[in-house]
C-alpha positions in Angstrom: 0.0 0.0 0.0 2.0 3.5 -0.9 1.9 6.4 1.6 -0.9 9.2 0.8 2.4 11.4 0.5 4.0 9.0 -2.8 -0.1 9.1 -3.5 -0.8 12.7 -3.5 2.2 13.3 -6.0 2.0 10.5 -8.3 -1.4 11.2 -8.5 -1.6 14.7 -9.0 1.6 14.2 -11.9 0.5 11.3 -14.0 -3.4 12.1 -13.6 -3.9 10.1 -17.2 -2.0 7.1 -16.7 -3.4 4.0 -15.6 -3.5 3.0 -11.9 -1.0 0.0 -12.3 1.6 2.8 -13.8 1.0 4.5 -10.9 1.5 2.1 -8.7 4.9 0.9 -9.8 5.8 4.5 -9.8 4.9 4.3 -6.2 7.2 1.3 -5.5 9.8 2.9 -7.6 9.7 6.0 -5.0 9.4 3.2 -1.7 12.5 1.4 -2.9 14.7 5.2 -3.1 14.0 6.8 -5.6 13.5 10.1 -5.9 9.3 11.0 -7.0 10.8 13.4 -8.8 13.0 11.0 -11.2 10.6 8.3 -10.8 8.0 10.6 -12.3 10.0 12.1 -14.9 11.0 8.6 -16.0 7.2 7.5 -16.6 6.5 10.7 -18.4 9.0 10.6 -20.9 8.1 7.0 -21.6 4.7 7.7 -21.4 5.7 11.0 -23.9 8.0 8.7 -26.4 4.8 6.5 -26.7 6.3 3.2 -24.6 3.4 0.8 -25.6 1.0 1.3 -23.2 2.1 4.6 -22.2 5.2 2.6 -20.1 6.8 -0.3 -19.9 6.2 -2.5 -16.9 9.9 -4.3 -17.9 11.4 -1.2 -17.7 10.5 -0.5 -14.3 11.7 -3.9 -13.3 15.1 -2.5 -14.5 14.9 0.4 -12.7 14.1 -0.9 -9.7 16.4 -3.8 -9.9 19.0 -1.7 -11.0 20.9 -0.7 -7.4 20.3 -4.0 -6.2 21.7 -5.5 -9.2 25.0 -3.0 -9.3 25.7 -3.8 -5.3 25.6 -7.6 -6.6 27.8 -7.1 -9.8 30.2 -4.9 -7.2 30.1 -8.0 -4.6 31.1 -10.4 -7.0 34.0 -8.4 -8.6 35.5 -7.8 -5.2 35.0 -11.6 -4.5 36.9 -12.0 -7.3 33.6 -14.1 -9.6 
């Protein structure tokens, strides 16, 4: 369940989008980052014309992206 904070602002900046846009944009904010590049993110895919207005595999990458970096950095200084 997001915050009514992450809700107010998603809300109120990607009034057109479908609610399970905005809900990954929620989780994008809950796992660090910032509304403001989360938002900007989904409005320039929505504004390049991602299909669908985004792309849910996108997000993935986004939000898998630190956790994935802090495991490639673990490995390389394990010497994998």
């Amino acid at each position: 369940m997001a915050s009514p904070v992450f809700a107010d602002i998603v809300d109120q900046s990607l009034v057109q989008l479908p609610v399970s846009i905005k809900d990954r944009t929620r989780e994008m904010i809950q796992k660090g980052i910032s509304s403001e590049d989360a938002i900007q993110f989904i409005q320039a895919m929505n504004a390049n014309r991602f299909p669908g207005g985004t792309d849910p595999k996108a997000q993935a990458i986004v939000l898998e992206g630190p956790r994935q970096r802090a495991s490639n950095k673990a490995d390389h200084q394990q010497g994998f």
